[in-house]
N, C-alpha and C positions, 0 to 999 in steps of 0.2 A: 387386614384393615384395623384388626381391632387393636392391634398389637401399636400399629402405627400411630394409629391416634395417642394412647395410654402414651407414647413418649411426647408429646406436643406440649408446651407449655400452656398454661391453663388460659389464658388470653387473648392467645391464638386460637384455642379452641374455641370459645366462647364466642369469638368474632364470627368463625368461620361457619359455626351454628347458625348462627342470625342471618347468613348471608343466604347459606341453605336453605333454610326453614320458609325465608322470603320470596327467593324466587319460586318454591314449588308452591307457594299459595296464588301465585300468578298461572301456576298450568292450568288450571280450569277455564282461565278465561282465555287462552290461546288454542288448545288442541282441538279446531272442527275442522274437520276435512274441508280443505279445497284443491281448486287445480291450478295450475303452474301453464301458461303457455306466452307466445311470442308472437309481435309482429312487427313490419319495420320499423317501430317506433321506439318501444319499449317492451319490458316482460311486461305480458298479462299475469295477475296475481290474485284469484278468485275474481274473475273477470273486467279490471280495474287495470286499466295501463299504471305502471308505477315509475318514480323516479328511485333509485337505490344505491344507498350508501352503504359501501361492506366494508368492513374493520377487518381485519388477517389476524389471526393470532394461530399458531401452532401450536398442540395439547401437547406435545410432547416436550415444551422448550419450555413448563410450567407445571409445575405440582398442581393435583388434580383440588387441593385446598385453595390454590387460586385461583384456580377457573373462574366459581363464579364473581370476584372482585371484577377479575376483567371481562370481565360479558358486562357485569353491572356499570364500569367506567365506558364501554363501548357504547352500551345505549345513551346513557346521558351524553356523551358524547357527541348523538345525533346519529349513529350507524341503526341501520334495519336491517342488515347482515352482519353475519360473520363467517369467514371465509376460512379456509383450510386444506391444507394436502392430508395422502394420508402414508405413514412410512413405513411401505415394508416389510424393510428391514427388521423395524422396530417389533412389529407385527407377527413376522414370520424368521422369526432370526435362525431357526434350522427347518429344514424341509420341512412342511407338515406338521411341525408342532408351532400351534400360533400362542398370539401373545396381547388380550387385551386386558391386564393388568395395570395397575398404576398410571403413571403417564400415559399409558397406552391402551386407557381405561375410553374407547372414540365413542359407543354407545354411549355413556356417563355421560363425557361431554357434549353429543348433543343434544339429550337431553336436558342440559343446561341449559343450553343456545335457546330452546324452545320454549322452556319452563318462563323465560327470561320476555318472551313476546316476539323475539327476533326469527327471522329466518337462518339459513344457512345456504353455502355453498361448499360442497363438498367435492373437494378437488385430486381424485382416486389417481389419478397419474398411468400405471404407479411408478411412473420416473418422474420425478419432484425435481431436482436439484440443490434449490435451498440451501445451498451453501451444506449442503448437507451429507454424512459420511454416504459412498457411492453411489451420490445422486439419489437416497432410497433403496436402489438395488442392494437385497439380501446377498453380501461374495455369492455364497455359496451356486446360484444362480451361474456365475462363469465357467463352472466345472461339469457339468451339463452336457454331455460329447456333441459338437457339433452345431452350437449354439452361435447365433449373432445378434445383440440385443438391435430392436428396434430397426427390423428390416424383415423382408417380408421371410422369413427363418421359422419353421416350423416348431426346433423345439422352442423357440421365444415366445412365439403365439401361444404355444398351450400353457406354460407359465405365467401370462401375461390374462390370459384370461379365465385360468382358475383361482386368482388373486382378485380380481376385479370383478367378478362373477360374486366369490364370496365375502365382499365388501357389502355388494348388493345385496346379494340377501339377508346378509345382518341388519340391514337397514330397514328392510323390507318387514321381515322377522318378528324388529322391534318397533313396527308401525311408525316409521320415523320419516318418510313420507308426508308432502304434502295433501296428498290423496287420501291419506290415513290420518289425518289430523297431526302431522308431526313437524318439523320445521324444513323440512332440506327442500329446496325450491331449484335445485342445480349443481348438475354431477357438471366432472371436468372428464376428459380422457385423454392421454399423452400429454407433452406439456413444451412447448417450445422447439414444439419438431421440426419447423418449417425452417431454423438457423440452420440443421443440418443437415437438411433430408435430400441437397442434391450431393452428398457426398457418396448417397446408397443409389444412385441412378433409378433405374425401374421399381428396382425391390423395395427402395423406401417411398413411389409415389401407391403403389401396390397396399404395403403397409400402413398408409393415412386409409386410405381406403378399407380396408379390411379391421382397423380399428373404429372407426365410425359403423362401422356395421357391427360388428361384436357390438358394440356398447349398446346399440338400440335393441338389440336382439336381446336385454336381458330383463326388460320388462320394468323399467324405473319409472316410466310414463312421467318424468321430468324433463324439462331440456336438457341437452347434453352441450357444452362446448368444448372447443380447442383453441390454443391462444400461441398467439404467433402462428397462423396457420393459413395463408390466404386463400390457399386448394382445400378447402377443409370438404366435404360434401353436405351437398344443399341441407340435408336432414338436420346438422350440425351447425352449432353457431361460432363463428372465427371471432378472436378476442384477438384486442392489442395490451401488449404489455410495455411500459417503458414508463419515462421520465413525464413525456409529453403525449398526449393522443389527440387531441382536439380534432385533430386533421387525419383522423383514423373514419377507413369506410370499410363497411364489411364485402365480402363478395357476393353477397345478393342484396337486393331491395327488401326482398323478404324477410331482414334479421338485423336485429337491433346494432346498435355500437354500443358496444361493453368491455370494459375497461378491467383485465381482468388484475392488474399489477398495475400500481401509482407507484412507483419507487418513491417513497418518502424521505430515503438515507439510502445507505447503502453499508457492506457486509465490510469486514476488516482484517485483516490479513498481521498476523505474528511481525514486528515490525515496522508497520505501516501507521500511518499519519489517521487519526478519526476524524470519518466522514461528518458533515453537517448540511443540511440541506435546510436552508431559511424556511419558515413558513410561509412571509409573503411572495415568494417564486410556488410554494408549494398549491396553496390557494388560487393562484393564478390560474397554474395547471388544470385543478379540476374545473371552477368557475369558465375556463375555456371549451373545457369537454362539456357542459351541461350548454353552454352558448352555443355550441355549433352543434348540438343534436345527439350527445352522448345522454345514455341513461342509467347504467350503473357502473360504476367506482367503485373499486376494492385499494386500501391503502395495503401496499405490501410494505410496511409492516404495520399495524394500528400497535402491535404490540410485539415485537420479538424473541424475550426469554432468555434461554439461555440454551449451548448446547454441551449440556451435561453429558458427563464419562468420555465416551471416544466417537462421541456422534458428529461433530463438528467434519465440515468437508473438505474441500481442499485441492492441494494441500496447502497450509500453511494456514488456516483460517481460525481465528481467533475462539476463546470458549465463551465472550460474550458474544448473544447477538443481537441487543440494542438495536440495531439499524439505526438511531435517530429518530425511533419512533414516537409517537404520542403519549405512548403507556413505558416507560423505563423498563429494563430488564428488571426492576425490583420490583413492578407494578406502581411505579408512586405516577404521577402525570409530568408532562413535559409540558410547562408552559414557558414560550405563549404557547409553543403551537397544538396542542390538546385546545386550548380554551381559543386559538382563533378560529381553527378547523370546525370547531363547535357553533360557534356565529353563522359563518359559511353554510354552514348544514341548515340553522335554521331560515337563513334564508334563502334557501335552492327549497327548501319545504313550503315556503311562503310561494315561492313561486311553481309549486306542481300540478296545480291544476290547469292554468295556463299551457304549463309543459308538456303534458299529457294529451290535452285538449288538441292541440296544433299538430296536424303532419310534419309541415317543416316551420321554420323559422321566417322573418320577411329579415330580410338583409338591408343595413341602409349605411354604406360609407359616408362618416365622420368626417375625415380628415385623411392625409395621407398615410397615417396608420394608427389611425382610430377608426372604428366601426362600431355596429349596432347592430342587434339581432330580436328581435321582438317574436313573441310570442301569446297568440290572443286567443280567449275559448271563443272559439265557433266553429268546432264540431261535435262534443257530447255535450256542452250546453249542462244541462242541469242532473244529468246522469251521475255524476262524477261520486258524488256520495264518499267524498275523504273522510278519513276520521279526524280532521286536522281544528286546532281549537282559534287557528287564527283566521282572519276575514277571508273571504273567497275572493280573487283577486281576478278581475274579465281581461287583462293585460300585464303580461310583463316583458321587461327588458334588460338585455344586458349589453353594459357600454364597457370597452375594450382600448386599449391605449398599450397596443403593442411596439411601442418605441421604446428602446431598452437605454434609451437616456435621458429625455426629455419627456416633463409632465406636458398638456394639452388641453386646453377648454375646450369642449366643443356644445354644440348647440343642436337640442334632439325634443323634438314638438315645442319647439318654441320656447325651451327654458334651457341657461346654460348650467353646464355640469365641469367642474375640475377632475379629471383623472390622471394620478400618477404616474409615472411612468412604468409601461409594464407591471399593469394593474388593470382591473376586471369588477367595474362597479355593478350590484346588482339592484335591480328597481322593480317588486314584484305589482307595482300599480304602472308602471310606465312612465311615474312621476317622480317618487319619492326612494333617494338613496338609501338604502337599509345595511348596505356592505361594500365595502371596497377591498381588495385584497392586499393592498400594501399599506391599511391604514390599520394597525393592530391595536386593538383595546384591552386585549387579553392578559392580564398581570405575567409577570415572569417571578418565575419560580427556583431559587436557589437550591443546589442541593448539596449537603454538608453531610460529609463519610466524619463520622464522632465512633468515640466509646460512648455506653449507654449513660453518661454519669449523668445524675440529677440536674438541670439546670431550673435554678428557680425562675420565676417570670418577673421579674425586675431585675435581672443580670442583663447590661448593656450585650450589644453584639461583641463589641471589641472586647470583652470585660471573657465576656466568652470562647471568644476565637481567638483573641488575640494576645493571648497571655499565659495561654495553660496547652501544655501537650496532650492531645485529647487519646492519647494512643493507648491502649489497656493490651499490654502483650498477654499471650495464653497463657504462658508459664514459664519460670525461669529454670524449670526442672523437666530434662527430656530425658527420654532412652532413642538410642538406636539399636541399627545391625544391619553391617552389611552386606551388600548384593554381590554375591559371587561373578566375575569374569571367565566367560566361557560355559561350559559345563556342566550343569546343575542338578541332573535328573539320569535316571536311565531309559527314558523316553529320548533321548539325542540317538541321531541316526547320521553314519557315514557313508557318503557314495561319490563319485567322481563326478567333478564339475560345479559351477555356480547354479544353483536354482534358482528359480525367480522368488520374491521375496512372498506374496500372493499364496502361490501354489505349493508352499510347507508350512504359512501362519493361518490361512483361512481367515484372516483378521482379527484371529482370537486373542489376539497379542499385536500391541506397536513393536513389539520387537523381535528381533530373530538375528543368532547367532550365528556366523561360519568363522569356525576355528580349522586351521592347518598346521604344520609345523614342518619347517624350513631350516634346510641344513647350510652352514656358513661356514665355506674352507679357511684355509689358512691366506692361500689364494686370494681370496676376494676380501677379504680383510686388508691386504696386501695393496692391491690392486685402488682400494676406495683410498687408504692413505696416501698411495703415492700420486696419486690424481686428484685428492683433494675433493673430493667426489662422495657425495650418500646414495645410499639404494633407495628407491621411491614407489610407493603402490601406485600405479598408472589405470586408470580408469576408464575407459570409453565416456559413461553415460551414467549419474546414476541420482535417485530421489530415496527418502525427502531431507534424511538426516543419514551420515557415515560414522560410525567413530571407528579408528584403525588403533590396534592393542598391538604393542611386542612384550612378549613375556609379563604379560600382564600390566604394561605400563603405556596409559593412553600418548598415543604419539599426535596426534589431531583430528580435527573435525573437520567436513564438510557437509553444508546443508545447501538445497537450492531443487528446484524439479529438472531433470535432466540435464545435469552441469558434469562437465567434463573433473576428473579427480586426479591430481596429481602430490600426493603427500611423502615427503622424504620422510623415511624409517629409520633406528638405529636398530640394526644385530648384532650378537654377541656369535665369537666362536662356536661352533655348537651348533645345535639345533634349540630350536627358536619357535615359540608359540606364536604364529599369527593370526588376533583375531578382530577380523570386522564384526558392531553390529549394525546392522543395519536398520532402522527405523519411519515409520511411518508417521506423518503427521495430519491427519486424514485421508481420506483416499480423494480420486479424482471424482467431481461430481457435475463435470460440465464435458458437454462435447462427444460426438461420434467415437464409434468402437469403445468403449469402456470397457467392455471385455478383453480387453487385450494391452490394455497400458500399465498395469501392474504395480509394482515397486521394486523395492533395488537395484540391479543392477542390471544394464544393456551393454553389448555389445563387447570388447575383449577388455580382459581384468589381468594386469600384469606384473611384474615385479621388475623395474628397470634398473640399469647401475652396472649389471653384474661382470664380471673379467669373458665370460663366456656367449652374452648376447641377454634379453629379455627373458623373463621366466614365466611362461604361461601356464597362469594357476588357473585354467577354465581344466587343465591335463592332472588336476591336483588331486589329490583324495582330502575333504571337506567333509566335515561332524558338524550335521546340524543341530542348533536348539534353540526350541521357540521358547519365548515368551523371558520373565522373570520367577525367581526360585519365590519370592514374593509374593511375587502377583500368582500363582501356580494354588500355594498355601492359604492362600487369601487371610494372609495376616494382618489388612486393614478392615477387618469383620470384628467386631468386639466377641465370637464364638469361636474364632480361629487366630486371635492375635497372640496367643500365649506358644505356637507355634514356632514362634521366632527365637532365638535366644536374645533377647531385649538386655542391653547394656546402660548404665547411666551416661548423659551424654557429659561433658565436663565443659562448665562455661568458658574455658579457654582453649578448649577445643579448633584445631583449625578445616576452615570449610574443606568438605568431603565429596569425593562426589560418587555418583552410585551406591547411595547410602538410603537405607528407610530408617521415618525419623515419625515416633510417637507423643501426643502428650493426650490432658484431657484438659478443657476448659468446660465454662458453666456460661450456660445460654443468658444472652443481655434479656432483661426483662424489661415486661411489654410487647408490643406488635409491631414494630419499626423491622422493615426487611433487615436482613443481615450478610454481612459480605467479611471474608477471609483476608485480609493485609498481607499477599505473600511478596510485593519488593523488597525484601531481604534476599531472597532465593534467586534460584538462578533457572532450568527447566526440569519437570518432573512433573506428577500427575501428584493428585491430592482426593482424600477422602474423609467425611466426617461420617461417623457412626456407619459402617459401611458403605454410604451413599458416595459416589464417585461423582464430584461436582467437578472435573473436568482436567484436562490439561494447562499448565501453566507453564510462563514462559517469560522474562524478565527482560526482553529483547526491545532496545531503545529505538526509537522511529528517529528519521532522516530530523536535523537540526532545522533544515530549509522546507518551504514550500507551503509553510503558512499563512492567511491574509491576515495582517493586524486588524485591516477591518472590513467583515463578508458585504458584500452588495450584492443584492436580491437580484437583481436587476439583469436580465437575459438569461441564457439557456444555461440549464445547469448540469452541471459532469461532477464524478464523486471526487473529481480532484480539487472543486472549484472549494472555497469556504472550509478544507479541515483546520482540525487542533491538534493541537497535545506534541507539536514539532518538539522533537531531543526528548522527549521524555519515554518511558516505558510506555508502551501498548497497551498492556493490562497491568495493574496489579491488582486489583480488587475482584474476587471470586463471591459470585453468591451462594450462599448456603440458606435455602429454604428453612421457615421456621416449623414449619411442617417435619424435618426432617430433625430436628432438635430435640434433646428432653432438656428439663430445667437446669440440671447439674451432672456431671459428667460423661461430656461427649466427647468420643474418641476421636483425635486430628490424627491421623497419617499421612506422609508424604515418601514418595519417594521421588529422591534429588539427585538428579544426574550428571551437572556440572558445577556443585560444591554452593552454599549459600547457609546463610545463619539462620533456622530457627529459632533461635531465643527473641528476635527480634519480628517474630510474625505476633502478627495480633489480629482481635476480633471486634469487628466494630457496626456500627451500626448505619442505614440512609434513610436520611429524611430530611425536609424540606424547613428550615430555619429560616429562612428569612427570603420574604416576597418582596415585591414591589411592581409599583403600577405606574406608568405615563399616559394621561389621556386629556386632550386639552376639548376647546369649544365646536373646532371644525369635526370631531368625532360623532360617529351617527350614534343614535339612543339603543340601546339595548334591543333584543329582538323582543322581547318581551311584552316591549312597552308598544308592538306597531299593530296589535288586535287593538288599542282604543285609537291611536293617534291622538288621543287628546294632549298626552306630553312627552314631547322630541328630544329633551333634553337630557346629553350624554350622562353617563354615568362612569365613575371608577367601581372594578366588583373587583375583592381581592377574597380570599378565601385559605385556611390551612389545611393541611389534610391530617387523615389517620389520627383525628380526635382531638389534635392540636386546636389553639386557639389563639388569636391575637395578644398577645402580652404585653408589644411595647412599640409605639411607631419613632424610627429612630430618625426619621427624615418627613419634612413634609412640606410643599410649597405651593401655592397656590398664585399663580403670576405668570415667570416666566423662568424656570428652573432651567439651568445648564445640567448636562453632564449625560449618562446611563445609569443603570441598578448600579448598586451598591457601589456609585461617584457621585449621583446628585449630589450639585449645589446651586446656593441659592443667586438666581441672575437680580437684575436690576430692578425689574416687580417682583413684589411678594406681599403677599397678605397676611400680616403678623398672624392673626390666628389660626393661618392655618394646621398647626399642632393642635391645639384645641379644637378645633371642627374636626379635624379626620380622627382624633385620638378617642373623642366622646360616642364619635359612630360605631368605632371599630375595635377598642379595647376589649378584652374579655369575651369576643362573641368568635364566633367558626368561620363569619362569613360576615363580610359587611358592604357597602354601596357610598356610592357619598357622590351627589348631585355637582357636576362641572357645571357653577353657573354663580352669576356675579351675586344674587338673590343667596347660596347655600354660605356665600363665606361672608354676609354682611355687606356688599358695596362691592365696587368695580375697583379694586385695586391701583389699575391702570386702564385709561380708556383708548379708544383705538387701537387697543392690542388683543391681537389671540392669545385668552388665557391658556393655560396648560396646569394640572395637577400633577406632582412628582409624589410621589409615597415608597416609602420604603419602611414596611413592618416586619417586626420576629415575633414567630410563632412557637408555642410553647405548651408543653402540659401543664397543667395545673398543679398551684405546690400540692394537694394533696395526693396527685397521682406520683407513681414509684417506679422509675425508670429502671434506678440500680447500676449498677455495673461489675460486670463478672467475675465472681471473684477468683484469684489465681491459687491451680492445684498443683500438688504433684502427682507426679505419677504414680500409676497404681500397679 
């Protein structure tokens, strides 16, 4: 740790102190013991029915330096949980030798969670999924004689419950327990078993069974649930996970409706179009789940991360894992929907004693698809003892307008309400609208991939962006050396037959070699000319990536999860080096038997073409070798890199591929996340300073299948509303600043199918330029409904990470056309509205500015709804020192 910190740039540090230091002067006032229990209503929570909001974030898809940023954005947020798996793999990466170091530091982090006032839900699995390398499962686990995961299998059980046993008692351990003054309010066990469990007939209804009894047996005196589980046993609470739950019932009266997965976004795949999931469909969702009788919400993902080195699942699954979440993989906010989600939160808190108070709902149909759900205290009455600062409300309600095309007045105690279409307004007095969900107030928030260079605060936007190549490459000075074809070690081992790809890498390696060598008569040379004909490796079956060598010269690629392979070869007279590698692009992390789906190759592997018939190379003698002579050496370690014989690289060098490629660059200054530029490249893995931030891959998504423009509106699938159509999937890697020292930090790559280095560069994310729309029909702030003395909306625009408003480049007060960064000005406009928003909001973090004829001097235009358009850039101050990194050479 200490070591770790001593490389961090001094600002990072500094930050990440304050954040420390703050929330552990918050532990005293959270850690008193209480208890945790259920009824059909909601969790009891030191004896208090609760309404609960859980954030997701996984500790391992974040440096343990950011933890507490996003615990601290989750509270503000509105979350009273924070939710989490636990992996493993991660955990237990070899039998018996465990692992809560660094990212995998779970005690640290929840005693963050706690320090922080939040609770936790702690979701032990320990089959996860999560997009995650083998679903969680440690390999090593497969090799096990006689093993079946997740079926009533004896060596699976004792595996399954000496792992989960001593989760518990770490917990237990480190008082981390509700019971114990600690934060965890709710374990998980298994995880989505009920999609496959009639695959395992008897043994896996056997298996729900017998894991619901382990888990109570080990003494957490928490609730326990299971999600996706509708057999789950009475003892246990069955959770829905998906898009939608509103319409989720548990299998007893006796247990609440808990919602244990909001899918917020959804995961991405190498290739693939990015997901986006609107926030007002997303609002809807929950706003429907609190209407019909749900009482905790976990956003899968409040935050995502990333998944760093070779964790990522699959196969094919991307190194970011954003989701589309609230909180970005760099931790910055995603508005709107951070700041609408935020509104929503606080008015489902406006409305929970209500909530709480009531068994069920009284139901009153609207219209023909609109309805009403009311909610009134009169049964604990004056008991309730919230710690809540706003008015205690004796009724609330929620009006619902589930027609996913048409908006709908309707008329509820005698006063009419407008609700959008497919939209979910909420009224914690039974009178007064406080939130609609497709009515967003929330600024939206740009975000701008820069080099760290200075930008003063009077530099227009366009003056900025639009004019200067913000690109700051690492260095125009590299060395290589490259990676041997075939054979590398005297660790390779020859035996007859294809092995499976699994059962000789143990996953210690994406790669693994089989070299043979193949004798070509005169004959068949003969034979392929006069017929005009090539010899071809013939494949049954084979994942996730092929590359096929003759005598060292790659002939082609196939990639795909059990795709048929058919690749013509050239041989030469002679004998002939044939060598596949075979590679892995995460393993499988969804779906029945995982113990047995493997990688490489199924089923017969051939050699067709020949004068003689088909050549079955399963009858061959094959020399295996795992891994890379590289990666073996671990020459991307700044103590092992001089290992290598390092070359200079020459700038007219042509792209190479299976090549490792060094330089050093100097960390961007300041505290702005930081991300690697590798679209030069093509696929290879990447590491700074040892740290292995992930797999990369330059593979362009489908040109088609994008909407110009997302409508909220009805049920959503991860196909509905993506982006980024023709363009590359990823190029941007994050690189924790945590993991940085100020000045020379070692880049390695190794590149597989040939790309430019000279042209990566390192650059910086953060949020430049906001903007807000919100006109007159907009409800007032939450803020402002403890006095109700003034209803009147607001614009709140706000910069993050120390930024502050420098320059509002748009501003209109009237009737503005257009979106963020298109406003223009329509037919009303109130001349001074640059002057009124510029005078509020200039030079400050965060500003407000009153929607009302009164704040901009006069009614502009009358009988019209006004509307506020703003678009500001946000900026450090000239005095503060961004910098930008200066370019090294190699050492």
């Amino acid at each position: 740790m200490v070591g770790r910190r001593a490389s961090m740039t001094l600002p990072w540090l500094i930050l990440c102190l304050s954040i420390h230091l703050s929330l552990l002067a918050l532990a005293a006032e959270y850690f008193k013991p209480f208890n945790v229990s259920y009824d059909h209503r909601a969790m009891i929570v030191d004896g208090k029915r609760r309404m609960l909001i859980s954030a997701g974030i996984h500790y391992p898809r974040a440096t343990p330096e950011m933890w507490p940023d996003l615990i601290e954005k989750s509270k503000e947020g509105g979350a009273d949980v924070i939710q989490t798996y636990v992996f493993w793999n991660g955990h237990e990466p070899v039998k018996g030798e465990y692992n809560f170091d660094g990212r995998y530091d779970l005690v640290k982090f929840v005693k963050l969670v706690g320090s922080s006032g939040l609770y936790l839900h702690l979701r032990i699995g320990p089959y996860v999924c999560a997009e995650w390398n083998f679903g969680g499962f440690p390999v090593w686990l497969r090799d096990i004689p006689g093993i079946e995961f997740r079926t009533d299998n004896a060596p699976f059980k004792d595996e399954m419950q000496r792992f989960v046993k001593k989760i518990v008692d770490l917990m237990r351990e480190e008082q981390l327990f509700s019971w114990q003054g600690g934060p965890i309010i709710m374990l998980q066990i298994e995880n989505e078993y009920g999609n496959i469990e009639g695959k395992f007939g008897q043994g896996g209804k056997d298996y729900v069974k017998w894991a619901a009894k382990m888990a109570l047996s080990l003494g957490a005196r928490v609730p326990w649930v299971m999600c996706k589980q509708t057999d789950a046993p009475d003892e246990v609470i069955d959770a829905c996970n998906g898009y939608y739950c509103d319409g989720y019932k548990p299998n007893s009266y006796n247990k609440p409706t808990l919602w244990t997965e909001n899918w917020d976004g959804w995961y991405t795949t190498w290739g693939g179009r990015l997901p986006h999931r609107p926030v007002e469909d997303l609002a809807f969702a929950v706003a429907r789940f609190y209407q019909r009788g749900g009482s905790f919400q976990n956003y899968y993902m409040y935050f995502g991360g990333t998944n760093f080195g070779r964790t990522s699942g699959g196969p094919f699954y991307i190194t970011s894992y954003d989701y589309d979440a609230p909180i970005d993989e760099y931790g910055l906010l995603s508005e709107p929907k951070w700041g609408h989600l935020k509104d929503l939160h606080a008015a489902i808190k406006l409305c929970e004693p209500s909530l709480v108070a009531a068994d069920s709902p009284q139901y009153i149909k609207l219209g023909p698809k609109q309805e009403a759900h009311v909610y009134s205290e009169n049964v604990l009455g004056e008991d309730l003892n919230f710690s809540l600062n706003q008015t205690k409300s004796r009724c609330s309600a929620f009006l619902a307008n589930i027609d996913e095309h048409n908006s709908a007045t309707v008329t509820f105690r005698g006063q009419k309400y407008n609700l959008p279409a497919w939209s979910v307004s909420i009224l914690p007095d039974c009178k007064n609208t406080v939130f609609n969900s497709a009515k967003v107030a929330a600024q939206t928030s740009v975000k701008s991939v820069e080099s760290s260079l200075s930008l003063s605060s009077d530099i227009s936007l366009s003056q900025q962006f639009g004019t200067k190549n913000f690109s700051v490459y690492v260095t125009k000075s590299w060395m290589t050396v490259k990676e041997p074809i075939g054979i590398w070690s005297n660790d390779s081992f020859t035996v007859q037959g294809i092995l499976e790809h699994l059962n000789v890498t143990k996953d210690y390696s994406d790669y693994l070699w089989y070299i043979s060598r193949i004798y070509i008569s005169d004959e068949d040379i003969s034979f392929w000319e006069e017929n005009n004909i090539s010899p071809a490796v013939k494949i049954d079956s084979m994942r996730d990536v092929l590359r096929v060598f003759v005598n060292g010269k790659l002939e082609g690629t196939v990639s795909g999860r059990w795709v048929k392979v058919f690749q013509p070869v050239q041989f030469v007279k002679g004998y002939n080096d044939l060598v596949f590698l075979s590679q892995t692009v995460g393993l499988q992390n969804y779906g029945a038997f995982l113990e047995k789906d493997g990688a490489g190759f199924r089923g017969e592997v051939k050699l067709t073409g020949f004068r003689n018939g088909d050549i079955d190379l399963s009858k061959s003698l094959w020399t295996y070798q795992v891994g890379l002579k590289g990666e073996f050496l671990k020459i991307y370690a700044a103590e092992e890199n001089d290992k290598a014989e390092w070359t200079d690289l020459s700038p007219d060098a042509d792209p190479s591929i299976f090549t490792w490629y060094k330089s050093y660059f100097d960390a961007p200054a300041g505290t702005n996340p930081v991300a690697l530029d590798l679209a030069s490249m093509g696929k290879g893995q990447a590491w700074v300073n040892g740290h292995h931030i992930g797999r990369y891959w330059t593979i362009v998504a489908p040109k088609g299948g994008c909407q110009n423009v997302c409508d909220y509106r009805g049920a959503y699938n991860s196909d509905k509303c993506t982006t980024n159509c023709g363009k590359p999937t990823q190029t941007l890697y994050h690189i924790p600043r945590a993991w940085l020292k100020d000045s020379n930090n070692l880049l390695v790559l190794f590149e597989e199918t040939g790309g430019n280095p000279l042209e990566i560069s390192v650059k910086t994310r953060t949020t430049r330029y906001i903007c807000g729309l919100v006109s007159e029909s907009h409800y007032p702030p939450l803020h402002k409904w403890s006095t109700k003395n003034d209803l009147t909306p607001e614009m709140q625009l706000r910069c993050e990470n120390g930024y502050t408003i420098s320059s509002i480049e748009f501003a209109s007060y009237g009737t503005p056309q257009g979106s963020c960064q298109k406003f223009a000005l329509g037919k009303c406009h109130a001349s001074n509205s640059l002057a009124i928003v510029s005078k509020a909001c200039i030079g400050r973090k965060s500003c407000s500015v009153e929607i009302s004829n009164l704040a901009f001097g006069g009614d502009p235009c009358r009988r019209v709804i006004k509307t506020l358009a703003v678009g500001a850039i946000c900026s450090l101050s000239s005095s503060s020192n961004v910098g930008s990194p200066q370019l090294l050479s190699t050492m």
